[in-house]
C-alpha positions as a printed Julia matrix, in Angstrom:
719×3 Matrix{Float64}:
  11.49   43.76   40.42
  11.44   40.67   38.35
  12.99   37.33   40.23
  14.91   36.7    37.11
  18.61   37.71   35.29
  18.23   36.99   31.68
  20.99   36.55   29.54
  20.28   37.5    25.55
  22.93   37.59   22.41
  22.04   38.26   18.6
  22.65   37.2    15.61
  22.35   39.21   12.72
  21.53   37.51    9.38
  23.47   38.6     5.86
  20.04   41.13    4.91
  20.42   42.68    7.97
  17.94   40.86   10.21
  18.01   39.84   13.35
  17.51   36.94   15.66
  17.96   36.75   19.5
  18.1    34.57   22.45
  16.9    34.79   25.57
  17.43   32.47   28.85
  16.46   32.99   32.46
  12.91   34.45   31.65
  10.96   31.16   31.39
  10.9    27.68   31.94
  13.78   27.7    34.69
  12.9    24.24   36.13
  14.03   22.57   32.73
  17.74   21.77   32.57
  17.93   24.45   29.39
  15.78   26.62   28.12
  15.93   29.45   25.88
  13.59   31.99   23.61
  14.4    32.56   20.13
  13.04   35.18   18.45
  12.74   36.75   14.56
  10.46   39.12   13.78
   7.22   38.11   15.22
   7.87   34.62   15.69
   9.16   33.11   19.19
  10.01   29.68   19.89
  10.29   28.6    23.42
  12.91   25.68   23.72
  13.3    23.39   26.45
  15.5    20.06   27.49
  15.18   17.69   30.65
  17.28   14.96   30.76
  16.74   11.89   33.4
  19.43   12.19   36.55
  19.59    8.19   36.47
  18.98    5.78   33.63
  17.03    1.93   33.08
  19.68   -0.66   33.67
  18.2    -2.63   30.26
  18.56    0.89   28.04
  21.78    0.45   25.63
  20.85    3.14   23.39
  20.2     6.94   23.93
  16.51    7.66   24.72
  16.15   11.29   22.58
  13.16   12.4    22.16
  12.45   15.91   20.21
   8.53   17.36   19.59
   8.09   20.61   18.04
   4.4    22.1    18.24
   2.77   25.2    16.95
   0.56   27.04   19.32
  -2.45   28.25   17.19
  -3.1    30.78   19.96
   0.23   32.27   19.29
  -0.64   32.9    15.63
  -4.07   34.42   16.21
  -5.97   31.07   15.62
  -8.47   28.85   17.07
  -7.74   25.08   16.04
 -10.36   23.59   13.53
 -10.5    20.42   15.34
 -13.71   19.11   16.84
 -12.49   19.77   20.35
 -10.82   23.48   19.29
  -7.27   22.71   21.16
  -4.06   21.44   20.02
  -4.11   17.52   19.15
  -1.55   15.38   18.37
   1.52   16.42   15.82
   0.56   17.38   12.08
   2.7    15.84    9.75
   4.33   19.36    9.17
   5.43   19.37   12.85
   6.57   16.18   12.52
   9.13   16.92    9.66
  10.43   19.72   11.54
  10.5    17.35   15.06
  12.65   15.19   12.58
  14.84   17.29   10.81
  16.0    18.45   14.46
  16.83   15.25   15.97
  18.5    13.92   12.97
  21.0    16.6    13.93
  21.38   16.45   17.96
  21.4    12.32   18.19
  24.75   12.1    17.24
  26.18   15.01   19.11
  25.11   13.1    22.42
  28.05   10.74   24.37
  27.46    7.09   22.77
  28.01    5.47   26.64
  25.07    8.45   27.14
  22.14    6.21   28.13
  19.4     9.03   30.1
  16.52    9.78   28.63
  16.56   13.05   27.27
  13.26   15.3    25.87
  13.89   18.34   23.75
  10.45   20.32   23.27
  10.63   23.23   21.25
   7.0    25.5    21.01
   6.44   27.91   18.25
   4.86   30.55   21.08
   4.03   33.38   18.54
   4.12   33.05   14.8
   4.92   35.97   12.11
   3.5    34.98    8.67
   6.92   36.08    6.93
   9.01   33.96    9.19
   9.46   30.24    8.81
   9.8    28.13   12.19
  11.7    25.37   10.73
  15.05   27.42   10.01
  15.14   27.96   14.25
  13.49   25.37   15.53
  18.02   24.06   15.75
  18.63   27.01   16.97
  16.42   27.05   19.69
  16.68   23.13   20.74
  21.06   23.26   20.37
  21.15   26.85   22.35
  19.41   24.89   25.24
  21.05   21.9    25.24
  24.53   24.29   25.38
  23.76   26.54   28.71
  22.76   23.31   30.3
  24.86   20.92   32.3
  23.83   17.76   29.86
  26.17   16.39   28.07
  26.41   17.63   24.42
  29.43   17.6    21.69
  27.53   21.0    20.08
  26.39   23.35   19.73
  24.83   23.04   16.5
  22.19   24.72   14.06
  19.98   25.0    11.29
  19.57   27.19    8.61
  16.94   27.75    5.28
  19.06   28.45    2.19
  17.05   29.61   -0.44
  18.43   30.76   -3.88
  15.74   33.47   -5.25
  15.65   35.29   -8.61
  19.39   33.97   -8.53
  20.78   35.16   -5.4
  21.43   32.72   -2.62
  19.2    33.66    0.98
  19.37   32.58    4.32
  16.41   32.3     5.97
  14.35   33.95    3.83
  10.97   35.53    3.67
   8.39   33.4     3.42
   6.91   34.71    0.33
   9.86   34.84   -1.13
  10.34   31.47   -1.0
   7.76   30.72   -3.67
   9.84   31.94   -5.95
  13.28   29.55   -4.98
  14.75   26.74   -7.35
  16.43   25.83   -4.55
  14.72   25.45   -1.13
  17.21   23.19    1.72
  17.52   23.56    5.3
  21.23   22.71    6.4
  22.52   21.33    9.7
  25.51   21.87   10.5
  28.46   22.45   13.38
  31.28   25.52   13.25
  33.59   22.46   11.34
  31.45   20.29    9.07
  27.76   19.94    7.71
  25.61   17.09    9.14
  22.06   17.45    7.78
  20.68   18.65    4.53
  17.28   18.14    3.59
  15.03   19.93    0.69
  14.14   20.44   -2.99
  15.14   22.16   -6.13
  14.47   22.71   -9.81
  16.15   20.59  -11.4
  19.9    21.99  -10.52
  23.48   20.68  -10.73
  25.5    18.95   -8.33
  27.75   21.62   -8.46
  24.98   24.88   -7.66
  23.45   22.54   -4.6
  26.98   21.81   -3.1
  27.49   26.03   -3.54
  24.25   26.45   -1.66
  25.72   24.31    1.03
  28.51   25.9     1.7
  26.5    29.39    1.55
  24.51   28.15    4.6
  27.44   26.54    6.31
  29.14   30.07    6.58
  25.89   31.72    8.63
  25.91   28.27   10.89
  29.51   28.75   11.91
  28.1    32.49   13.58
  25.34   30.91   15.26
  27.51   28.91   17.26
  29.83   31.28   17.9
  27.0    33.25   19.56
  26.02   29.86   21.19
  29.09   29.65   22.69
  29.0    33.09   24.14
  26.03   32.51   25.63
  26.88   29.63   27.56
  29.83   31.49   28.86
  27.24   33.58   30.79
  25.36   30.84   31.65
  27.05   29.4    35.08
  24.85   25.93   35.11
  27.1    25.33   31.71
  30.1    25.13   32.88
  30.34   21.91   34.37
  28.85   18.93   32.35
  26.88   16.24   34.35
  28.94   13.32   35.63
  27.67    9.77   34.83
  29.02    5.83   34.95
  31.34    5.46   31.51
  31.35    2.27   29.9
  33.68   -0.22   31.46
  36.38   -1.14   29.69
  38.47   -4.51   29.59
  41.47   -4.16   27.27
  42.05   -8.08   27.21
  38.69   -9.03   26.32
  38.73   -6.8    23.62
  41.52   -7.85   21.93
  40.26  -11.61   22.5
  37.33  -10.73   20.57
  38.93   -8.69   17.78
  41.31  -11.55   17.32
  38.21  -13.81   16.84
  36.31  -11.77   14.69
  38.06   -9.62   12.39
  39.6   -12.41   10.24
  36.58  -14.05    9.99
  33.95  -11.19    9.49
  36.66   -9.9     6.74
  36.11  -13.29    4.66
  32.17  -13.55    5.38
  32.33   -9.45    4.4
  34.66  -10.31    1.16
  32.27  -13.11    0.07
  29.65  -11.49   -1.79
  26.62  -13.18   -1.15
  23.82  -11.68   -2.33
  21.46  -12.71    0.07
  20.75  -10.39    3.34
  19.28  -13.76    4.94
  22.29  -15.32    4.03
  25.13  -12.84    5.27
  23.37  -12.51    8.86
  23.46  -16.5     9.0
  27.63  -16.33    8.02
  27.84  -13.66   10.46
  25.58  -14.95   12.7
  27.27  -18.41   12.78
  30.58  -16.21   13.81
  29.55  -14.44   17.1
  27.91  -17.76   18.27
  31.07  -19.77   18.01
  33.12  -16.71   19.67
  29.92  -16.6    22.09
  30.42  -20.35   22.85
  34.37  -20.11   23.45
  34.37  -17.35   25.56
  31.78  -18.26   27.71
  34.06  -21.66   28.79
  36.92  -19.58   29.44
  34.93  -17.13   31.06
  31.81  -18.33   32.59
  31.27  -14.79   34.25
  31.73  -13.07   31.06
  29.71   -9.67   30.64
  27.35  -10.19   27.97
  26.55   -6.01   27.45
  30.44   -5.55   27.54
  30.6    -8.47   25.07
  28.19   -6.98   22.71
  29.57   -3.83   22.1
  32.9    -5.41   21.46
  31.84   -7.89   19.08
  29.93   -5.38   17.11
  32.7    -2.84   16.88
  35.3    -5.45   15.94
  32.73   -6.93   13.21
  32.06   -3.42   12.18
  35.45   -2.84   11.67
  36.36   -5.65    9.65
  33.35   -4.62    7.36
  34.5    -1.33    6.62
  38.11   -2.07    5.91
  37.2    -5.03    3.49
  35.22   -1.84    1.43
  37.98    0.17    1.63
  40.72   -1.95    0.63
  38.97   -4.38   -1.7
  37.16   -1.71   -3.01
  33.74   -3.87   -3.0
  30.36   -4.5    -0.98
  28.9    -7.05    1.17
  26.68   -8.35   -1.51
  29.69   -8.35   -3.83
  28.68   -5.74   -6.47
  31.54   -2.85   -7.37
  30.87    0.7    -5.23
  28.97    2.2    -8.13
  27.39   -0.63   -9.39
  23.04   -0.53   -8.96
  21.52   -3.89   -7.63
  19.43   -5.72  -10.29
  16.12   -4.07  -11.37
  12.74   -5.21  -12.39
   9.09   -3.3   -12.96
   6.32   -3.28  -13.94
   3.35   -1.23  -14.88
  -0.86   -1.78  -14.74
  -0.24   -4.27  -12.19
  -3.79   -3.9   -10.29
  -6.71   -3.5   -12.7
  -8.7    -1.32  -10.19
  -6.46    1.48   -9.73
  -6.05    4.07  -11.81
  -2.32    3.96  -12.55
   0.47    1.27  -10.58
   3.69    0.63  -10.46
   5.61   -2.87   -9.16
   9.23   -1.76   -8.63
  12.09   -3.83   -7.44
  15.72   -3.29   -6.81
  17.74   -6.01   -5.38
  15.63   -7.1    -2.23
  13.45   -3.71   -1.79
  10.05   -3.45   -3.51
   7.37   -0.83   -3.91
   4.03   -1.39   -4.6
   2.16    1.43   -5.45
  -0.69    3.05   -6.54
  -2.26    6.21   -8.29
  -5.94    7.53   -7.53
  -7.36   10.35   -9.28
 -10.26   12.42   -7.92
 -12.28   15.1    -7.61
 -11.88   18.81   -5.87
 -13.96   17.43   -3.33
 -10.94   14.58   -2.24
  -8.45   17.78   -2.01
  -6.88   17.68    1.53
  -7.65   20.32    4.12
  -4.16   21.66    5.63
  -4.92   22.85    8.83
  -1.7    24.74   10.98
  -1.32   27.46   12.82
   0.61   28.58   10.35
  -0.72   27.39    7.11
  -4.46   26.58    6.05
  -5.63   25.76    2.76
  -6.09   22.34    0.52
  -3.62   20.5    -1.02
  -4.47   18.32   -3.95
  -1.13   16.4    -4.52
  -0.48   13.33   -1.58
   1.6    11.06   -1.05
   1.7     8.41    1.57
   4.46    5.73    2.52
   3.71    2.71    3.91
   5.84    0.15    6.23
   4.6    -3.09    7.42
   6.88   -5.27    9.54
   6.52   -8.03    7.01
   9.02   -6.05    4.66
  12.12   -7.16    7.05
  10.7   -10.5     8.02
   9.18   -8.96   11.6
   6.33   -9.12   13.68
   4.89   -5.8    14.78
   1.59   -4.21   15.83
   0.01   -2.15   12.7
  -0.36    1.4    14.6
  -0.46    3.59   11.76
   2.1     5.6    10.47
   4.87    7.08   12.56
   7.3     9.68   11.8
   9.9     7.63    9.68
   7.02    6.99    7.33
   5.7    10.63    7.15
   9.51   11.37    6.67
  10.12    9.27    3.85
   6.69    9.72    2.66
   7.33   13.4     2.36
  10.75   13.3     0.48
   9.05   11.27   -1.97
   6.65   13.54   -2.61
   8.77   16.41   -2.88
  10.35   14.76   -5.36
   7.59   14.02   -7.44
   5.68   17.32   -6.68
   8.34   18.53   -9.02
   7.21   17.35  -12.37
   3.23   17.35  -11.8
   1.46   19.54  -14.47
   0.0    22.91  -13.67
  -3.68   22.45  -12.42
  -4.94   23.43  -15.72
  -3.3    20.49  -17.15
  -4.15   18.17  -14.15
  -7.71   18.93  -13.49
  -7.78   15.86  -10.3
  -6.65   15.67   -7.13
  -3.91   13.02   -6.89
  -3.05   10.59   -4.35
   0.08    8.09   -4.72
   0.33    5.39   -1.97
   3.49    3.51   -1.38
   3.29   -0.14    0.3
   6.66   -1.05    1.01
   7.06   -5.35    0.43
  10.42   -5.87    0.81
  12.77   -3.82    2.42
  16.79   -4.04    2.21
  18.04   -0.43    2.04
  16.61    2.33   -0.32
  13.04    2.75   -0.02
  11.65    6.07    0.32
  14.19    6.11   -2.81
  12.13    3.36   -4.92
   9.1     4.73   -3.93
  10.06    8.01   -6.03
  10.67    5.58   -9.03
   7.59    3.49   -8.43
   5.55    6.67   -7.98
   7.23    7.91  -11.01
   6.0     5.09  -13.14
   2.65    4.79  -11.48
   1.76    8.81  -12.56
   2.84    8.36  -15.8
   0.56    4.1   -16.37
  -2.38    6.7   -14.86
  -1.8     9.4   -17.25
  -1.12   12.2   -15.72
   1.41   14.37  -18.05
   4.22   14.19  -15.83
   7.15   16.77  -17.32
  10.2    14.09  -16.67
  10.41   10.52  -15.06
  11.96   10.78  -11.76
  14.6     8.52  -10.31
  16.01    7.86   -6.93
  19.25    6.86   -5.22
  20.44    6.27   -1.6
  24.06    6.82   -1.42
  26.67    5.73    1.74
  30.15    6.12    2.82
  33.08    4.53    4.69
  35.69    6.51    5.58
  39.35    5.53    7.8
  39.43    8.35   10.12
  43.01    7.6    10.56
  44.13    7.73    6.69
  41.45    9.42    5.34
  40.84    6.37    2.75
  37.25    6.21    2.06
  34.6     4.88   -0.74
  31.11    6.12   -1.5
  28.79    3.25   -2.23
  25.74    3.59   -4.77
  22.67    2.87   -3.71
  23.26    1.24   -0.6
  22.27   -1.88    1.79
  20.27   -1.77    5.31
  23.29   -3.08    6.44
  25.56   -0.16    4.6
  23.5     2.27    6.14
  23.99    1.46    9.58
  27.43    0.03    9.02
  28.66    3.52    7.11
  29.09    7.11    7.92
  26.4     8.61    5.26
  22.82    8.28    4.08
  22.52   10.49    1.66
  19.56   10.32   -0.58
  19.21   12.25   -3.51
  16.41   12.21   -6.66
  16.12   13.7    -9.51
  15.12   13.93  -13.62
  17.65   13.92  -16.4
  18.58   17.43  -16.27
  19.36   17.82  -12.38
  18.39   17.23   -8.84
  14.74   17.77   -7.46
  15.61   16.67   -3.8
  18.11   15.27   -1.23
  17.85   14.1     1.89
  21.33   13.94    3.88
  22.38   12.37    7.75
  26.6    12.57    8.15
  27.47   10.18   10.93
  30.94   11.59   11.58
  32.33   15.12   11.16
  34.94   16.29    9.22
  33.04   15.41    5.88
  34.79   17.55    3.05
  33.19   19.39    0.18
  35.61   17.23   -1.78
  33.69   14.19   -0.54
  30.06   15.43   -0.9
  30.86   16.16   -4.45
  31.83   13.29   -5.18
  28.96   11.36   -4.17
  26.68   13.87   -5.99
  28.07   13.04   -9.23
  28.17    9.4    -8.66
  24.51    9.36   -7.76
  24.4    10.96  -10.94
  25.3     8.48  -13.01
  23.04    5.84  -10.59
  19.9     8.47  -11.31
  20.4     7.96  -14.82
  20.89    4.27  -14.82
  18.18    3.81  -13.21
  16.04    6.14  -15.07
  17.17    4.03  -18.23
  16.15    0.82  -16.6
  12.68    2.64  -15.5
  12.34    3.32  -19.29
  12.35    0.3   -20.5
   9.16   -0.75  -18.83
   7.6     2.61  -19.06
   9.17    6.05  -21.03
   5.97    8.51  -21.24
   2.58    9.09  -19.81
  -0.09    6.87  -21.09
  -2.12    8.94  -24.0
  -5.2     7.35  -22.71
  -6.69    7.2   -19.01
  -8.06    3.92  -17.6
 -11.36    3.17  -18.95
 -12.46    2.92  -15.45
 -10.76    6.64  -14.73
 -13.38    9.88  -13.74
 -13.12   12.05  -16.8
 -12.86   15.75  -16.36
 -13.83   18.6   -17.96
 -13.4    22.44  -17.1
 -15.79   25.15  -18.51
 -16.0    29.01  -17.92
 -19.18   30.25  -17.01
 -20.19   34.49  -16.56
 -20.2    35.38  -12.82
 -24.02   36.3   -13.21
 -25.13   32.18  -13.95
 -23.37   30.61  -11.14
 -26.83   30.98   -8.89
 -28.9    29.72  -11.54
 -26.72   26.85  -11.98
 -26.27   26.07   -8.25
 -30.24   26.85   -7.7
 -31.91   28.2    -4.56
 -30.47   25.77   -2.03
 -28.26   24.15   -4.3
 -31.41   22.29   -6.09
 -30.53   22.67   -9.36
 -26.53   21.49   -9.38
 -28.05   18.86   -7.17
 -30.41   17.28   -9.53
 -28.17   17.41  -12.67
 -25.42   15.41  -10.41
 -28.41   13.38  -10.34
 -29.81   13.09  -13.56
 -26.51   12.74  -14.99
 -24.2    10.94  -12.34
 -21.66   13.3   -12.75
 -19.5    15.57  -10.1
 -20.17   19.26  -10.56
 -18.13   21.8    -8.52
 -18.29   25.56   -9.23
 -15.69   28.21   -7.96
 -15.78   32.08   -8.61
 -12.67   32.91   -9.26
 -11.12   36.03  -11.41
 -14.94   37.55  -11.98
 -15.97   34.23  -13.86
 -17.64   30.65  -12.93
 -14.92   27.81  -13.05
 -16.85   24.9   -13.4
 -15.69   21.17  -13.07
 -17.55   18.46  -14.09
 -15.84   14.5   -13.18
 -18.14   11.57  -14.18
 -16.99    8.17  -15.1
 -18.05    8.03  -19.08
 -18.49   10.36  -21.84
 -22.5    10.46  -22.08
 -22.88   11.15  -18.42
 -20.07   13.97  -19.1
 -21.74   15.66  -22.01
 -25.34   15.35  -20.66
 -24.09   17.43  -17.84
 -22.31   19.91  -20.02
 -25.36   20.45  -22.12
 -27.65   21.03  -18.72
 -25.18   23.91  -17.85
 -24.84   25.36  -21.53
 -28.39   25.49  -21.22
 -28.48   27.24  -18.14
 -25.85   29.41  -18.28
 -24.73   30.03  -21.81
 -25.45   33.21  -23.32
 -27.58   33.5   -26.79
 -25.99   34.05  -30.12
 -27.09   36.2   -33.25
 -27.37   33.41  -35.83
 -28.33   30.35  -33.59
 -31.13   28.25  -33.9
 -32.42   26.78  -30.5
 -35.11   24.46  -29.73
 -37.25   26.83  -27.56
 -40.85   25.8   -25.5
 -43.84   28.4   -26.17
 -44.28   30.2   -22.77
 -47.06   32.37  -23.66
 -49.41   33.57  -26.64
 -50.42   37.02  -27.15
 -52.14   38.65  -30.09
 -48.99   39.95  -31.83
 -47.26   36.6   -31.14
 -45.76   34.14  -28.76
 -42.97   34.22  -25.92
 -40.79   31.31  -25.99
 -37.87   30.15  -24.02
 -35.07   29.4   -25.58
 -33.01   28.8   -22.47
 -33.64   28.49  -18.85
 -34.63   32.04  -18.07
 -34.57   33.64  -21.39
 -37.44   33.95  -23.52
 -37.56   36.09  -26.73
 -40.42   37.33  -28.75
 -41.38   35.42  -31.84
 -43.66   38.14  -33.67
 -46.7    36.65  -35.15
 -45.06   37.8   -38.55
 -42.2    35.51  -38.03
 -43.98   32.49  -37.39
 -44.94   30.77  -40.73
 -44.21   32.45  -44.51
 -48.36   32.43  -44.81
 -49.85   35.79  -43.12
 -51.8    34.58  -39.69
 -54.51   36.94  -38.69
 -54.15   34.94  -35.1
 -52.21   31.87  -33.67
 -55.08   29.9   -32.23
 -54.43   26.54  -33.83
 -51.2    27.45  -34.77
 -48.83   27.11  -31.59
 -49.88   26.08  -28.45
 -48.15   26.2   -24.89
 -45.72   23.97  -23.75
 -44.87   22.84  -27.78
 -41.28   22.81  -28.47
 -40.24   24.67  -31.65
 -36.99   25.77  -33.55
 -36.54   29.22  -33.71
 -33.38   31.26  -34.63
 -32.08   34.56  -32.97
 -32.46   37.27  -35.27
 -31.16   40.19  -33.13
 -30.78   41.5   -29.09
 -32.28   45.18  -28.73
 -28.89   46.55  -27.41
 -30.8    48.64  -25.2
 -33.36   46.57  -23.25
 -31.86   43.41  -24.07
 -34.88   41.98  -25.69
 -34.07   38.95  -27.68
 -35.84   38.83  -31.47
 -36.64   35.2   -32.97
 -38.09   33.67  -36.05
 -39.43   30.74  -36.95
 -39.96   31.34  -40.84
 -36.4    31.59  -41.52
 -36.19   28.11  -40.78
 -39.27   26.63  -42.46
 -38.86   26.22  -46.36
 -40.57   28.62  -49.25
 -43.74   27.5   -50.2
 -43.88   27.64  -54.33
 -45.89   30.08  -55.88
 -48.58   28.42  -57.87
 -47.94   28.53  -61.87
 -50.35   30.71  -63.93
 -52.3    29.86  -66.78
 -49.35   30.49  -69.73
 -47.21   28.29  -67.68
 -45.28   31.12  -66.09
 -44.51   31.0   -62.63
């Protein structure tokens, strides 16, 4: 008998579909843990939180890693060692897209570390992790005795051939103009994050709602299953924040007035407003502490930055402006510029208000596609885009360690975004990688990365179908009225100060991507709307201002650009082109200092030829043409005499091919012999009279291509 009582519930999906979970079969030392399962695919999800805390923490230490076990999808890892290394970027996304939903469902006096690992144990190919990796992280958190204002999840909502899915098959989803996983509890949605075709505000906040319906029954079923679940029942006691009513109201007394005038001001400057603030708390600081020599400095803190927090919000709300004075809707100040850095193939300088993107196109070969590598996934991906974030962008100090999973998220939205408008490979014959360097940094810039990538594609040439714009909006809302503004394109300090980021690009004609974190709950379709069409009208400003610098793809590449060309070849010539060994495509990359790649694909050669000027281009063409290209009735070719035999000569008029120039059809005179005539080796013009359709034989002439001799005149003057 098994030393175990599990407890499982379902859920069944709208097609009928469905998913379970499990607890009490594995992992029983962690505080929670549960199996999900769909189909195939199991995810094992765990949570340990600390029973005491670091005296110096202030903050809740939540850490979430999702991994995919290439054993459970039938795989051995292609990694030098052959085991699991650290997170792909695609495990990242999902790591993030999960904790952007728990961290604010956690106590905010909740200071023990907590770690939420959630293992894709066994993967189904028609089943994507991402949609329960929520699922699986909320259901544990719920039967455990941690506290935890959920239980939460996640869903896919896909709409496909028309019809709105959730959690769809995976190959299904290749065929979705709208693609967004949605966070949510059973009263209001916290987390949307994905890409679409170009839709309206109005379709994405209907797919929204869609999604929210099938969350609200997986936390039902949460909920029953922590009713089973004994450990549940009783949430973990720890020290509350201590409270001092008197010291409070000293402190909101000596702030709010203040903070309200500095917040009312308008100064543009972010160095500026955090000296006028800054000035504020020391003088309060000062005062207090010779009243109160003893005073608590944590307690202090979180005071002073509630009551300036407060005063912040209500100056929005009521004066119906922003910190750095401009009107809710209005867009800070923009500037671009294009061709910035000779050496790159296409860049893009964009500032808005105090956040800049530098960035940068590169163009290349097959051979520079990226290798994707998953336990679920393996292939090559020849669109990238990477974000960078040095600590010189907010005026820090910081170690350079690469990038960490803010930058692969914002990287990653931004290339979404972008991915939307690329040409079809057969109009984009590279492999294209955008970088985006991040100089200054005040709010809003994964968002002008999208508009900086934008205009770097398009100075590079690439036929991009629409500019793309981005726009980061925020909100404050008076729990207690219900009063509230949504800000366009909003400040660092809006960000953390408000109760939305919600990010949101797009093209003329409709959305391509959001990206979405709600800070409180209760946030009303009325609301989201809203702020959908006024990012809207911000998209298109913006994309108007973007215009102005740069409004189509560049007809021309860079002179300095790899030029491409594509070619078809017949199945039966790729060998001879590549060579035994690869000798021959080796030395006409040489010869010619041009790229050759060949791919058989749909019974044909594909060839692609990059090299960085037109006469190493076409000298390469012509060495394949002559290689593989197949002889014409009609054409004349400059062919080299292989052999001489009595009845005439064998030449070559391509690698491989010789044909049969009859002694007959070599000069108009009649030649008893060709000694002295043609020699091996010489290199003649000859034209192809005929191919025996039986054997193949190719029939060639020289005479038709010499001219008549005249006939000599006779005697009476007649010729």
């Amino acid at each position: 008998m098994p030393n175990y009582t599990a407890v499982t519930k379902h859920i069944t999906l709208p097609d009928g579909r469905q998913i379970s979970i499990e607890t009490g079969k594995l992992a029983k030392f962690a505080d929670g843990a549960v199996v999900v399962r769909l189909g195939d695919a199991m995810l094992l999800a765990t949570v340990v939180s600390q029973p005491s805390s670091r005296g110096d923490v202030d903050f809740l230490p939540l850490s979430v890693d999702y991994q995919e076990k290439f054993g459970g999808a039938g795989n051995i890892p292609g990694s030098f060692q052959r085991r699991e290394g650290r997170l792909s970027d695609a495990e990242i996304l999902v790591c993030r897209i999960v904790d952007r939903i728990l961290r604010p469902m956690f106590p905010k006096d909740y200071h023990y570390e907590v770690q939420v690992m959630i293992t894709l144990i066994s993967a189904d190919k028609t089943v994507q992790p991402d949609a329960l990796a929520a699922l699986a992280a909320s259901a544990a958190l719920s039967i455990s005795d941690i506290p935890f204002a959920g239980p939460i999840s996640e869903v896919r909502v896909a709409r496909i051939d028309g019809k709105l899915q959730i959690n769809p098959l995976t190959a299904d989803i290749a065929r979705a103009d709208i693609d967004l996983i949605v966070g949510a509890t059973a009263d209001s949605v916290a987390m949307v994050e994905g890409e679409m075709d170009e839709v309206s505000e109005e379709e994405m906040v209907e797919a929204i709602a869609y999604a929210h319906e099938a969350i609200k029954e997986q936390v039902r079923v949460q909920l029953e299953l922590a009713a089973e679940v004994e450990k549940s029942h009783t949430k973990r006691e720890y020290p509350k924040y201590e409270e001092n009513d008197d010291l409070k109201k000293r402190i909101q007394e000596g702030v709010y007035e203040q903070a309200y005038k500095v917040a009312h001001s308008g100064n543009p400057s972010k160095a500026g407003r955090k000296e006028d603030f800054g000035a504020i708390k020391k003088t309060l600081t000062a005062q207090l502490l010779e009243e109160q020599p003893e005073l608590d400095m944590k307690m202090f803190g979180r005071y002073y930055s509630s009551a300036e927090k407060k005063a912040i919000r209500d100056m929005m709300i009521k004066e119906r402006t922003r910190l750095d004075g401009r009107q809710l809707t209005e867009i800070r100040p923009i500037w671009s510029e294009v061709n910035y850095l000779p050496g790159a193939h296409g860049s893009a300088l964009f500032t808005r208000g105090e956040t800049q993107s530098l960035t940068t196109v590169a163009l290349g070969t097959k051979l520079d596609e990226q290798i994707i590598d998953t336990a679920m996934t393996s292939g090559y991906s020849k669109f990238m885009l990477h974000y960078n974030f040095p600590a010189f962008s907010t005026g820090e100090v910081k170690p350079n360690r690469g990038p960490g999973r803010r930058e692969i998220g914002h990287g990653n939205l931004a290339q979404r975004s972008l991915k939307k408008v690329m040409p079809s490979d057969d109009e984009n014959p590279y492999t294209v990688r955008i970088v985006s360097d991040i100089l200054e940094s005040n709010g809003s810039s994964s968002m002008a990365t999208v508009c900086a990538g934008s205009m770097a594609l398009m100075d590079a040439g690439i036929p991009i179908r629409s500019a793309v714009s981005g726009i980061a909006m925020g909100l404050v809302q008076d729990k207690e009225t219900g009063e509230y503004a949504v800000l366009s394109d909003i400040l660092g300090d809006e960000d953390h100060l408000g109760d939305m980021d919600f990010k949101v690009t797009g093209t003329e004609k409709g959305i391509v991507a959001c990206q979405m974190d709600i800070k409180i709950q209760g946030l009303s379709a009325e609301i989201m709307t809203a702020a959908l069409h006024q990012a809207r009208e911000g998209r298109l400003h913006i994309l108007r201002e973007m215009a102005k610098t740069i409004a189509a793809p560049a007809a021309e590449l860079k002179p300095h650009t790899p030029r491409s060309h594509k070619m078809l070849i017949d199945k039966e010539y790729i060998g001879a082109v590549i060579g035994p060994g690869g000798k021959v495509i080796q030395q006409i990359q040489k010869d010619t200092n041009a790229t050759v790649i060949i791919e058989e694909k749909d019974e044909k050669g594909h060839v692609s030829i990059y090299a960085s000027n037109q006469e190493d281009m076409q000298a390469a063409i012509d060495r394949i043409r002559a290689i593989a290209a197949t002889p014409e009735i009609g054409e004349t070719y400059k062919g080299k005499v292989r052999s001489i035999q009595p009845y005439g000569a064998f030449v070559e008029i391509m690698p491989g091919k010789d044909g049969l120039l009859h002694i007959s059809e070599v000069s108009h005179e009649r030649l008893a012999a060709l000694e002295g005539v043609l020699e091996v080796g010489q290199e003649i013009d000859v034209k192809l009279l005929d191919i025996d359709k039986k054997t193949g034989k190719y029939r060639l002439s020289r005479k038709v291509l010499l001219p008549k001799p005249e006939r000599a005149a006779d005697s009476n003057g007649a010729a």
